[in-house]
N, C-alpha and C positions, 0 to 999 in steps of 0.2 A: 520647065524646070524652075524658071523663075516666082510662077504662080504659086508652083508648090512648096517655094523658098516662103515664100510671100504667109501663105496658110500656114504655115509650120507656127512661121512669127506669131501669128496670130494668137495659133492656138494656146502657144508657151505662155502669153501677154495674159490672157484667158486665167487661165490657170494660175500663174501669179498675180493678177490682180483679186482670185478668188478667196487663196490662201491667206493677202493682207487683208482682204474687207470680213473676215470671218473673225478674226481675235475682236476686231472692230465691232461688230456685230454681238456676240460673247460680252465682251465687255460689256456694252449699252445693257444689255440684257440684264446682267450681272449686278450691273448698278441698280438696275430699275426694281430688281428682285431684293435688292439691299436695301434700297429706298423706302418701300411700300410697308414692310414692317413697321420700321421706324413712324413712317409717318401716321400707319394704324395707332403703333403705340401713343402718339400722341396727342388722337382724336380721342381714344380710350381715357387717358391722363384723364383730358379737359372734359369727356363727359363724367366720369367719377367726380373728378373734383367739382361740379355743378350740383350732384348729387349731395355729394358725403364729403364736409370739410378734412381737410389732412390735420394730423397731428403733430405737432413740429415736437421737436424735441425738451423745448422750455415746458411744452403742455405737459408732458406726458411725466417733468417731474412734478408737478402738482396735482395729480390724478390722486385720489385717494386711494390706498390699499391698506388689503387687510391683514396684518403682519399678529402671529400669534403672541409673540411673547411682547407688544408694543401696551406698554400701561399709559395711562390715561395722566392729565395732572393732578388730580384728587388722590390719585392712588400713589405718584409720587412724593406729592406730599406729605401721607399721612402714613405710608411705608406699607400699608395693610396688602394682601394679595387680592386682586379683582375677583368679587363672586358677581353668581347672576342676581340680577334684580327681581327683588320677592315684591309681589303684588299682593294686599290683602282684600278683602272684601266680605265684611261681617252680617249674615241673616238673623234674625231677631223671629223669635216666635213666641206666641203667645199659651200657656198651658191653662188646665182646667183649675190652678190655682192662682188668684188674681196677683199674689204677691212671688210667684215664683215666676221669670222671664229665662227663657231659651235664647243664649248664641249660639249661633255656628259661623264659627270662621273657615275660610274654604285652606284650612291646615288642618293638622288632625292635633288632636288636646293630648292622650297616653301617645306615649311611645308603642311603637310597632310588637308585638309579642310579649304585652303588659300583662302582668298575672291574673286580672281581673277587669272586669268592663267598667269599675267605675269608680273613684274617688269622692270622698264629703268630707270637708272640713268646716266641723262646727261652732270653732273660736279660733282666733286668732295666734293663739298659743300652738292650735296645732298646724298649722302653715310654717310652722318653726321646727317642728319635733320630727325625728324620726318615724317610718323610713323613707317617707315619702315628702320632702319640704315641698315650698313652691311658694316663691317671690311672686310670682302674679296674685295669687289668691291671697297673701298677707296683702299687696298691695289695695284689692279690692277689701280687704275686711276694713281697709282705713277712709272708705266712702261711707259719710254719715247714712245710716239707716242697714245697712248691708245685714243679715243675722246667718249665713251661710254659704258655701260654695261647693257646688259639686259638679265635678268633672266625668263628662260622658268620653268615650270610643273619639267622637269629631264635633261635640258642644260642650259648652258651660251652664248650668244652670245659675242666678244666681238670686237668695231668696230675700225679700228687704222683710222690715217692720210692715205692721199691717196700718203706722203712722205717717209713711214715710212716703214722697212721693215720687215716681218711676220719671218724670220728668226732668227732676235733678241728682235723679243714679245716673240713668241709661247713657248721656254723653260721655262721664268719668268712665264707665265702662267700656267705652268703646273704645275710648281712648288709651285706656292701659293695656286694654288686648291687640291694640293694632301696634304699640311701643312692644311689645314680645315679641308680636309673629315679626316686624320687619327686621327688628336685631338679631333675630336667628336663636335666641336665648330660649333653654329646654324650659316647656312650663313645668312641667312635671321632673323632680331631683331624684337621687336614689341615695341616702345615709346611713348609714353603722343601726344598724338596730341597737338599742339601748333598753329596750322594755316591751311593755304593754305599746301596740299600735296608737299613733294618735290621730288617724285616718282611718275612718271606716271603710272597710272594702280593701286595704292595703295587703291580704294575705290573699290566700288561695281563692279564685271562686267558687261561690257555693256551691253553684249551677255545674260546675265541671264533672266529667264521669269520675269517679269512684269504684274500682273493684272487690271493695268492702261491699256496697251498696246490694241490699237486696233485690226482687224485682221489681218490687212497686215502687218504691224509693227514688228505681232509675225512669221508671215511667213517668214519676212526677215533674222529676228533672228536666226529661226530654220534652213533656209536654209546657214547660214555662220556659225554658231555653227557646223554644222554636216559636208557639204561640204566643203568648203572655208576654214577654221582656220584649219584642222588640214594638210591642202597641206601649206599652209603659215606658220605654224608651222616648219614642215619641213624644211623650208628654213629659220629657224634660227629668224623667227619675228612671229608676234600675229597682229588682225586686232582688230580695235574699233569701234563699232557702235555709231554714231553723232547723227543719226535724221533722217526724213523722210517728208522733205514738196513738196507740188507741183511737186509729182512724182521723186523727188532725193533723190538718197541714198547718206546721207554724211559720208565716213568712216576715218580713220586712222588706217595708217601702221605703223608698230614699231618694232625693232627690228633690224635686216639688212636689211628690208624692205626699214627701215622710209630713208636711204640715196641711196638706191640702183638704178641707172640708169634706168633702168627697170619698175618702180613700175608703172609707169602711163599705160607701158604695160598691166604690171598684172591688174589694177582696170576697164582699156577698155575692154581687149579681155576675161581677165578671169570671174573677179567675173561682171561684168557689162550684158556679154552675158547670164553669167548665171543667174541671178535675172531676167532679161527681160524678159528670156524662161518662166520661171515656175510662177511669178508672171507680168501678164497684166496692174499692175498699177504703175509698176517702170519706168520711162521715161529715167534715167540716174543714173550717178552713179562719187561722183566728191568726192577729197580729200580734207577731212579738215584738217586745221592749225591752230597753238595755238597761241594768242599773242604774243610770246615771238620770235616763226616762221615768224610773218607779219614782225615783227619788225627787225629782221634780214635780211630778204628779202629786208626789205625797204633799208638798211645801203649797202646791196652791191648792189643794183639799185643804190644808188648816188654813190657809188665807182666807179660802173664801166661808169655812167657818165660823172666821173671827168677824168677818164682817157682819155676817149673818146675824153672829151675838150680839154686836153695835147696834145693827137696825133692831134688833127684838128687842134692846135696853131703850134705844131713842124714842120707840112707838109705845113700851112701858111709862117712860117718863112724860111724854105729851099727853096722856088719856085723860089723868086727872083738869090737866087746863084746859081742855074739849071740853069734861063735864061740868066745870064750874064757870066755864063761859054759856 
């Protein structure tokens, strides 16, 4: 009885001693399970922060950013609104006429859905006049030697004296075309018509379709629109369609064309042969001129007349001191 008193105790002692060494046990666990996080997390910390410096909070107000409506001090200054920054960069070519030079600046010269492909302004007067002004090109007629300007699609042609030398143009020009493009300022104006054009090429183009136009008329067109103008182009000029009678094609060259040594080449061998080929009912092909061209023409026909007279008076009056020496 006593033994079995004895084991009872035992077993009781057993069993509560199992009950408190378990929360015991629990616990340790519990902690240990607590701990090890922690303490990952702060192997992780230390190897990050080894890697990749932290960003304190002082840093991170000096951080640049990019805030849209933040203007600049130049632009508070001067009150204007911020635009983008225009880059220029002006090409220079040379054309088959020694005193006519090609720009291209990487801007385009007309306006976008300009009536015509090309502007010439041949004094200074008409850089002023309607409908077409243009502050660049009066600018450029004030560079000693200048005697024209003509405005291509995306160049300038511009034509000096055959005195004058490209040496001390070409910087002033560059210089006044790169003062345009970065100020944002239209080369090309549009004014109240007032009259007669003081810009050639300032109306319709010639070259445009026509529903009047016959069929040959329009074959001529299409074949100098497509072929023809843009090799003429190239060389710094633009061509004009005149008319069509009795089998001639009457055109105009303009540009470094309209002075260029050359041109009566180009309208014989080039565009002449070529219209004859493809169209059967072209006969020739001749350059037209403006009244104001006769009338020049005419003035140095009697110049060179007059002179003519002087030399035949000067070698009449020398002969007899020849024979009497």
């Amino acid at each position: 009885m006593a033994a079995s008193t004895t084991s009872a105790n035992m077993i009781k002692r057993t069993v509560l001693s199992s009950r408190f060494t378990a929360p015991i046990w629990s616990v340790a666990d519990a902690s240990s399970r607590t701990i090890r996080p922690s303490a990952l997390g702060s192997f992780r910390s230390i190897h990050h922060s080894a890697r990749l410096p932290a960003i304190t909070a002082s840093e991170t107000r000096h951080r640049p950013t990019v805030r849209p409506n933040q203007l600049s001090t130049a632009t508070r200054v001067s009150g204007q609104p911020p635009v983008g920054k225009r880059t220029i960069f002006i090409q220079t070519e040379s054309t088959p006429n020694p005193d006519a030079l090609k720009f291209i600046p990487n801007h385009r010269v007309l306006p976008e859905g300009f009536s015509t492909s090309f502007l010439e302004y041949l004094s200074p007067r008409s850089t002023l006049a309607p409908p077409h002004p243009s502050s660049l090109a009066a600018n450029l007629f004030n560079v000693d030697g200048v005697q024209s300007i003509f405005y291509g699609p995306e160049f300038i042609t511009v034509t000096k004296g055959s005195d004058a030398n490209w040496a001390h143009i070409k910087p002033e020009v560059f210089s006044l075309i790169t003062q345009v493009v970065t100020s944002g300022e239209a080369i090309v104006g549009t004014a109240a018509k007032g009259g007669d054009n003081a810009q050639n090429g300032g109306e319709v183009d010639s070259l445009s379709y026509n529903e009047d136009d016959d069929e040959v008329v329009s074959m001529i067109k299409e074949l100098l629109e497509t072929r023809i103008r843009p090799a003429i182009q190239e060389d710094g000029g633009d061509i004009e369609f005149r008319g069509f009678e009795n089998g001639i094609v009457m055109l105009k060259l303009r540009g470094a064309c309209r002075t260029c040594d050359s041109s009566t080449v180009t309208l014989r061998n080039g565009i002449e042969s070529m219209l004859m080929h493809y169209i059967e009912e072209v006969q020739g092909v001749e350059q037209a001129t403006d009244p104001e061209e006769e009338v020049s023409m005419l003035e140095f026909a009697k110049f060179e007349e007059k002179l003519r007279q002087q030399k035949g008076a000067q070698a009449t009056a020398s002969t007899p001191l020849d024979t009497a020496a």
